[in-house]
N, C-alpha and C positions, 0 to 999 in steps of 0.2 A: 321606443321601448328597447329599443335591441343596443344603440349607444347607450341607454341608463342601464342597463344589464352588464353592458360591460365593464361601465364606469362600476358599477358596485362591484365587481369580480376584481377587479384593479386595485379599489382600494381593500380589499380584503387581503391581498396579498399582502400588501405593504406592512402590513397590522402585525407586530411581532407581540407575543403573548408570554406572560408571569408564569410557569409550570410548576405548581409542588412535585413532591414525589409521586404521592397518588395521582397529578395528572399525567404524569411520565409513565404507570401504569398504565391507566388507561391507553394511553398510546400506544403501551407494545403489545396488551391486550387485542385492539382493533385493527394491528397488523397480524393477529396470528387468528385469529377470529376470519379474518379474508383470505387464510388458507398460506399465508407469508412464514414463511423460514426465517426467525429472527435470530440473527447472528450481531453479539456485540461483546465487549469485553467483559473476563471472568478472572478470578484469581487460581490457579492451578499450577500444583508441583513448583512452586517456589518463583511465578512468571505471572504473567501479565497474557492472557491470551485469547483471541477469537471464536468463540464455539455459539452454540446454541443458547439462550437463554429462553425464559420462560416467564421469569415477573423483574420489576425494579429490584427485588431482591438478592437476583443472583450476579450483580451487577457488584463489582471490586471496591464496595466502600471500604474507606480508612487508608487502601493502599498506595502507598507512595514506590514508584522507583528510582534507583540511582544508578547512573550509567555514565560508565567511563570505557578508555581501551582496553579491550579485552577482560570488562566485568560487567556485570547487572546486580542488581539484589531488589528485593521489597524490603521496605519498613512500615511500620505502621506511623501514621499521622494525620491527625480529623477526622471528619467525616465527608470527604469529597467521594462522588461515585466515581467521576472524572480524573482521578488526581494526576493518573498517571502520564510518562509522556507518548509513547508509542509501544505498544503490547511487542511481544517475538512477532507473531503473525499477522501479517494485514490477510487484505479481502482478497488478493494473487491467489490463496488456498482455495475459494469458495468459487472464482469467477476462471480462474485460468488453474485446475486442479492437480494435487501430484500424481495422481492418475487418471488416465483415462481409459475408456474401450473406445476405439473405432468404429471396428465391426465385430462382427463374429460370422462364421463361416460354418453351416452345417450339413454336413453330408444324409443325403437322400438318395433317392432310387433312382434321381437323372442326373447326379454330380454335384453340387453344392448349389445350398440356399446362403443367401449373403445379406444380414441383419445389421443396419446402423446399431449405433453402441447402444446404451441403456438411457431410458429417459433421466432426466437432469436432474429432477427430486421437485420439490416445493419452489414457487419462486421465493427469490431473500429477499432480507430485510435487514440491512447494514446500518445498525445503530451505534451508536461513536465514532466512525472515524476519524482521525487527527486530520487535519489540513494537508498533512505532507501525504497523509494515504491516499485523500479524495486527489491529490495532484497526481499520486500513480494511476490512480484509476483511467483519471483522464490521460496521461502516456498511453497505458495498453488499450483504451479505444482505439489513439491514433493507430498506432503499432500492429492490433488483432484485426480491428475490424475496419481500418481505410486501408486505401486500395482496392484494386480489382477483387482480391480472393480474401472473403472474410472468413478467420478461423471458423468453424462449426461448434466448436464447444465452448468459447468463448462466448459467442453470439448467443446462441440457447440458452447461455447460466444468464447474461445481460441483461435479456431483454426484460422489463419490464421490473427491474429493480431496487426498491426506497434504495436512497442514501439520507443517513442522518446523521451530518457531521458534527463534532463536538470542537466547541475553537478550544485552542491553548491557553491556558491559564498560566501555565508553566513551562519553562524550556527546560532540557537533562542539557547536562554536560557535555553531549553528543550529538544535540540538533546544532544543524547547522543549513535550516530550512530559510531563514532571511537571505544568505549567498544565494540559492537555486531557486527561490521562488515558490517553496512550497507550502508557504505558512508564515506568521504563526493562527492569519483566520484567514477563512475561506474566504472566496465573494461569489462561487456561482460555483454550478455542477452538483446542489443540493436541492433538494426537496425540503430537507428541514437541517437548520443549524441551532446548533445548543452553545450558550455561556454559563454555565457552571458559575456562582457568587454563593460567597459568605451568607447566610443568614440567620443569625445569630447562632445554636444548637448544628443547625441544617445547612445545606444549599437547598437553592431554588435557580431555575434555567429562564432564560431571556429566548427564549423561541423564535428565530425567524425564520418565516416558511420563504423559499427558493423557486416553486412552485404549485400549480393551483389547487391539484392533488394535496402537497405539503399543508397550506393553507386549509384546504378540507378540514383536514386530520386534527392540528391544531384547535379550529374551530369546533371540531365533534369532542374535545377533552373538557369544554367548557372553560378551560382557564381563562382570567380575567385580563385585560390589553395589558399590554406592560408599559408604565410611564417612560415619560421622557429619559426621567432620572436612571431606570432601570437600562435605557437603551445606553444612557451614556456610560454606565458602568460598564455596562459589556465592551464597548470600545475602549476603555481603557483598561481593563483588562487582559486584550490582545496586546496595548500597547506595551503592558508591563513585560507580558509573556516576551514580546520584539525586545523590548530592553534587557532581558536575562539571557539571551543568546549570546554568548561570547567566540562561538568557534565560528571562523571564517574559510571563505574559499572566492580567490578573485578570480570571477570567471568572464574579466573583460575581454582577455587576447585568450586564453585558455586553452581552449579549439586547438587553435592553428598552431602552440606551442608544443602541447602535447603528438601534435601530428610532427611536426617539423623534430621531433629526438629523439626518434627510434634506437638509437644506440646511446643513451646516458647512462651511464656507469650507475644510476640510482636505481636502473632496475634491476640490475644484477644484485645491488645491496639488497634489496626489499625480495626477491627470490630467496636470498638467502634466509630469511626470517618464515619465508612464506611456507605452508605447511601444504597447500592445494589441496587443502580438503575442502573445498567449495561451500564451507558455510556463509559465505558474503554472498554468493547468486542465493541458496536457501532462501534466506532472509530479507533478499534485497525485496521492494514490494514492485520494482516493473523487470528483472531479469525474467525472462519468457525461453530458455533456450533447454529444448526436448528432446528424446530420442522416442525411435519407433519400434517397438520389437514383437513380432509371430509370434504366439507360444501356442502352438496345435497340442493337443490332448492326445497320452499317451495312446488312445485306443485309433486315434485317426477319425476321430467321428464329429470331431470339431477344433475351431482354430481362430484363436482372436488376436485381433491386430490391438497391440494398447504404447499410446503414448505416453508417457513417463517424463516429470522433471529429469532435465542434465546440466550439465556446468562447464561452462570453456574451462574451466579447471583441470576438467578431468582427462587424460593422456590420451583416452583413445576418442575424446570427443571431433577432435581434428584429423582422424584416420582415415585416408583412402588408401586404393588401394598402393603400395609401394614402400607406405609408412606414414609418419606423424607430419603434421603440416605446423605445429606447434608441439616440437618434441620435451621443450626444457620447460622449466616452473618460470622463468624469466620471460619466455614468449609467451606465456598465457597470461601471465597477471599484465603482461605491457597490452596485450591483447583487451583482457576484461575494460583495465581502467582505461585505455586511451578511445575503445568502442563507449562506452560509458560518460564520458564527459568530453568526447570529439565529435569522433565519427557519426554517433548515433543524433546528431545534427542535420548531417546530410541525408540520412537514411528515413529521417521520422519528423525532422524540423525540430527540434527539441533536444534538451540534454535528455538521457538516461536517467540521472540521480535528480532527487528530490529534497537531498538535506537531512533524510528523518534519522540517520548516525546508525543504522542497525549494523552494518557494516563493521564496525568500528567496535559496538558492543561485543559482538558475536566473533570477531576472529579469538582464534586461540591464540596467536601472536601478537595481538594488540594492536596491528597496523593501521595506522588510520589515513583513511583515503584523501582528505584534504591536507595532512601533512606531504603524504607521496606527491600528489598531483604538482601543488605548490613546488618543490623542491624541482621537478624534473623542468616546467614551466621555467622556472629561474634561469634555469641553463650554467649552475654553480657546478665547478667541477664537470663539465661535458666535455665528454670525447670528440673531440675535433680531427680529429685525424680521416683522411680523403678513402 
């Protein structure tokens, strides 16, 4: 009995399911019914972005966007809920937040009571993420929570978290997720993945559950198995989505070239463009790097420790005491990008970047990270000198 039970658990998993919209309802109904925070894409202030939702409704039909260096926009086109390619925000807001509390520290009659920070909220429920997001996700596991010392706020938002990724249908102009690995479909690190297809008026989703929970869920929507046919479309759908990827980054020797030209005269060029205002860490979806700051209460009656996103960008983020350890806009960004597609190998087993081009979107200079990297790589015009 107990090998026929598992056989039938096995194959249920396997079993990917047809989803109308109403059973895509139902779905984020019975995550929010189990007390779940469902966070997925919204259309807001002229963006693409991560918040709360509530039904299929509030979900960015029609919306297409278009990304290039140093622009975005929405247009309208179909009816895709999905259409778009990666929102401003990933899940880094929801799991690794831009604020936090510590502690808090309250004075009484024997000297201070000392209170972890505030409970975490609701657990989520991360509906659409793009491929290249689910691939940051999986970084800041390594990064937050391997090793000896697991971040605390991290862990807390973590644990017990849907993820329900949506593959790519389409590439912007800016993914460049094929080089890094982070897309354009997932194959694991999901509970449920979504294909997004034409159907005639409508879409309809190809549902694969990831896990047995995912599978549940699926199963409780009632939607009908989805044929072979429907399975083959969703793969090649991904494949089309791989074929419209045009922007590259060869990360064979990469590593070690980036490490080995410390002094290429293309950093000083790209400083000169650079503005350091740290909207590339913002944005990026596995940049983790935070300051600590007191703020006690005017009266002295209390005093909370809270950590805050920061940016190697920022001048005094390298301050100890004597002065800057990265004083110029040239050390920092050789800094960001060489930790980011070098260093952060050594440090994590993995690159930093993930392809998904926010980087590139979002400067106000237009810099784009796989033109710089490539160029300094080359070793074109490098300063040789002893």
């Amino acid at each position: 009995m107990q090998t026929e039970t598992a056989g039938i658990a096995a194959e249920v998993e396997r079993t990917s399911r047809l989803l109308e919209r109403g059973d895509l309802d139902r779905l984020i109904q019975s995550l929010r019914r189990s007390g779940h925070r469902v966070v997925g894409p919204l259309a807001r202030d002229g963006a693409i972005v991560l918040d709360t939702i509530e039904h299929v409704t509030d979900l960015p039909e029609g919306w297409i966007d278009e990304q290039s260096a140093g622009a975005y926009t929405l247009r309208r086109e179909g009816r895709w809920l999905f259409g778009h390619t990666v929102p401003l925000t990933s899940a880094k807001r929801f799991l690794h937040p831009p604020h936090a509390t510590l502690w808090r520290a309250k004075g009484g009659a024997h000297g201070f009571d000392v209170a972890v920070g505030p409970a975490t909220g609701p657990p989520l429920a991360l509906l659409g993420l793009k491929p290249c997001d689910l691939a940051a996700l999986a970084v800041h596991d390594r990064v937050l929570l391997g090793g000896p010392w697991a971040d605390p706020v991290y862990r807390d938002r973590r644990a017990g978290v849907w993820v329900i990724v949506v593959q790519c249908g389409r590439a912007g102009a800016n993914c460049f997720c094929t080089s890094m690995g982070g897309g354009p479909r997932a194959a694991t690190g999901f509970d449920i993945a979504l294909t997004e297809l034409a159907d005639g008026d409508t879409t309809v989703f190809v549902a694969e559950p990831g896990s047995a929970r995912g599978a549940e869920l699926l199963a409780a929507t009632g939607a009908r198995p989805a044929s072979d046919a429907d399975d083959e479309r969703a793969v090649r759908a991904g494949a089309d989505a791989a074929a419209q990827v045009t922007r590259r980054l060869d990360t064979s020797c990469l590593a070690a070239a980036l490490a080995a030209r410390p002094e290429h005269p293309r950093w000083q060029e790209t400083a000169a463009r650079c503005l350091a205002c740290g909207n590339c860490t913002q944005v990026c979806p596995t940049c983790f790097c935070v300051a600590v700051d007191d703020r006690p209460a005017l009266d002295g009656a209390t005093a909370d420790r809270v950590r805050r996103w920061d940016s190697c960008f920022a001048p005094d983020y390298s301050y100890i005491h004597g002065g800057h350890v990265r004083a110029s806009v040239r050390a920092r960004y050789r800094h960001w990008l060489t930790h980011k597609l070098s260093t952060w190998h050594e440090q994590f087993g993995s690159s930093g970047c993930v392809g998904c081009g926010r980087c590139i979107a979002w400067c106000p200079a237009g810099i784009d990270l796989t033109v710089e990297a490539a160029a300094v790589a080359a070793g074109a015009g490098e300063d040789t000198r002893p």
